[in-house]
Structure formats: structure tokens, C-alpha cells
C-alpha positions as CSV (number, residue, x, y, z in Angstrom):
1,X,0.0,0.0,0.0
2,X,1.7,3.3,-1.3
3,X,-0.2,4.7,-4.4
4,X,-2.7,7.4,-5.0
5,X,-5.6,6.1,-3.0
6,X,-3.8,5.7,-0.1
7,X,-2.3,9.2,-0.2
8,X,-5.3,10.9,-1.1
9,X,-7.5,8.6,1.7
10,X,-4.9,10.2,4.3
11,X,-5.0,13.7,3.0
12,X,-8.8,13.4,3.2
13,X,-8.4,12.3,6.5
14,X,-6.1,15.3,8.2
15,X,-7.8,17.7,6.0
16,X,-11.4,16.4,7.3
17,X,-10.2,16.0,11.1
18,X,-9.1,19.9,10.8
19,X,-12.4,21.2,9.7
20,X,-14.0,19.2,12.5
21,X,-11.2,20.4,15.2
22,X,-10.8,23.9,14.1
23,X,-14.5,24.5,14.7
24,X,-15.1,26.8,11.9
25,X,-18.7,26.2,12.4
26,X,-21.6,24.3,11.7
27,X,-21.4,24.4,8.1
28,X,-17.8,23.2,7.9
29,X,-18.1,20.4,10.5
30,X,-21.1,18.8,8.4
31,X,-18.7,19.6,5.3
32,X,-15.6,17.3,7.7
33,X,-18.3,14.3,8.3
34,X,-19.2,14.3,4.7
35,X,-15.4,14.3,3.4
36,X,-14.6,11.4,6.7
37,X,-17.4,9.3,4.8
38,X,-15.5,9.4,1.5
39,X,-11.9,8.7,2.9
40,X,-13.7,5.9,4.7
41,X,-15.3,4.5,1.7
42,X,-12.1,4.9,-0.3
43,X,-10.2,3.0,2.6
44,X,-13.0,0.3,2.3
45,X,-12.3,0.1,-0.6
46,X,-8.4,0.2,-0.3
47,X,-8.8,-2.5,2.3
48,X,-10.9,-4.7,0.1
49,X,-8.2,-4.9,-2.4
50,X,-5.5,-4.9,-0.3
51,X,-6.7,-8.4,1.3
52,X,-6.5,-5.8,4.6
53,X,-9.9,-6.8,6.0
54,X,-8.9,-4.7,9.9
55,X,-8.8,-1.8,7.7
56,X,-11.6,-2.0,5.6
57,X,-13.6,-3.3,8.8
58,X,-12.5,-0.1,10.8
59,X,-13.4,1.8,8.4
60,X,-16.9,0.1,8.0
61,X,-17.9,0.7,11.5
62,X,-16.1,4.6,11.2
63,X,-18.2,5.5,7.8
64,X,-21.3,4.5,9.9
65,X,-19.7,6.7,12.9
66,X,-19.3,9.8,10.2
67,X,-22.5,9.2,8.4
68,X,-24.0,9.8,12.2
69,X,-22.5,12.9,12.4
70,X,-23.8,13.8,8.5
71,X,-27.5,13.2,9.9
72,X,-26.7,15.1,13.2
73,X,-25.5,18.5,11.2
74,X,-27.3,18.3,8.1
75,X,-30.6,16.5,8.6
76,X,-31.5,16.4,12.2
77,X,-35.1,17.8,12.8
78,X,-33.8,19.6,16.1
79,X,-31.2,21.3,13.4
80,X,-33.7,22.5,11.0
81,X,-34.6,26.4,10.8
């Protein structure tokens, strides 16, 4: 594992992880969940054909996780003006 997937999963991640730690606001954490959902389905995917099931299982349970977080910023009723 060293190509382009892998390198643009990880970017996805730190880049992701700082819109959700810098707090820029509601707007750009919802943005961080919905970019954690694609590295986590691109590392899935990485996993899958990488014969590294850990990974692609972690990542299973963390696109769930982020796809919380999607509902909670963007779609929850308690959310909605």
C-alpha cells in the first residue's frame, strides 16, 4: 500500500479531522463528516483490495460513525430552521 488512494484517503483524513477540530462552524463540520465518509469509503475500498480486511472493517464501522455525524449537522429535525 503506497499509491494514489492511499495518499489521497490520508489527505482526506487530516484535512477532514481539521475542519472538525478547528470548529469553523456548523457548516464546515457537516462539510468534515461528509469528506470522513468518503476517505472511509475509499479505505474500504483500499482494504478490500489490499486483502487488509482490519482496515476495511474499521473503516466500516467509522463510515457509519461519520454518516452519524452527517444526519446530526445536516438532517436532524432539532437542526432545521
Amino acid at each position: 500500500m503506497n499509491g494514489a488512494f492511499e495518499w489521497a484517503a490520508s489527505i482526506g483524513a487530516v484535512i477532514a479531522a481539521s475542519m472538525i477540530a478547528f470548529d469553523l462552524g456548523r457548516r464546515a463540520t457537516a462539510w468534515g463528516f461528509v469528506l470522513f465518509c468518503v476517505v472511509s469509503a475509499l479505505w474500504i475500498y483500499i482494504g478490500l483490495t489490499e486483502d487488509a480486511l482490519p482496515l476495511a472493517a474499521m473503516n466500516g464501522v467509522l463510515l457509519l460513525i461519520n454518516a452519524w455525524g452527517v444526519w446530526q449537522y445536516w438532517f436532524h429535525p432539532k437542526n432545521r430552521s
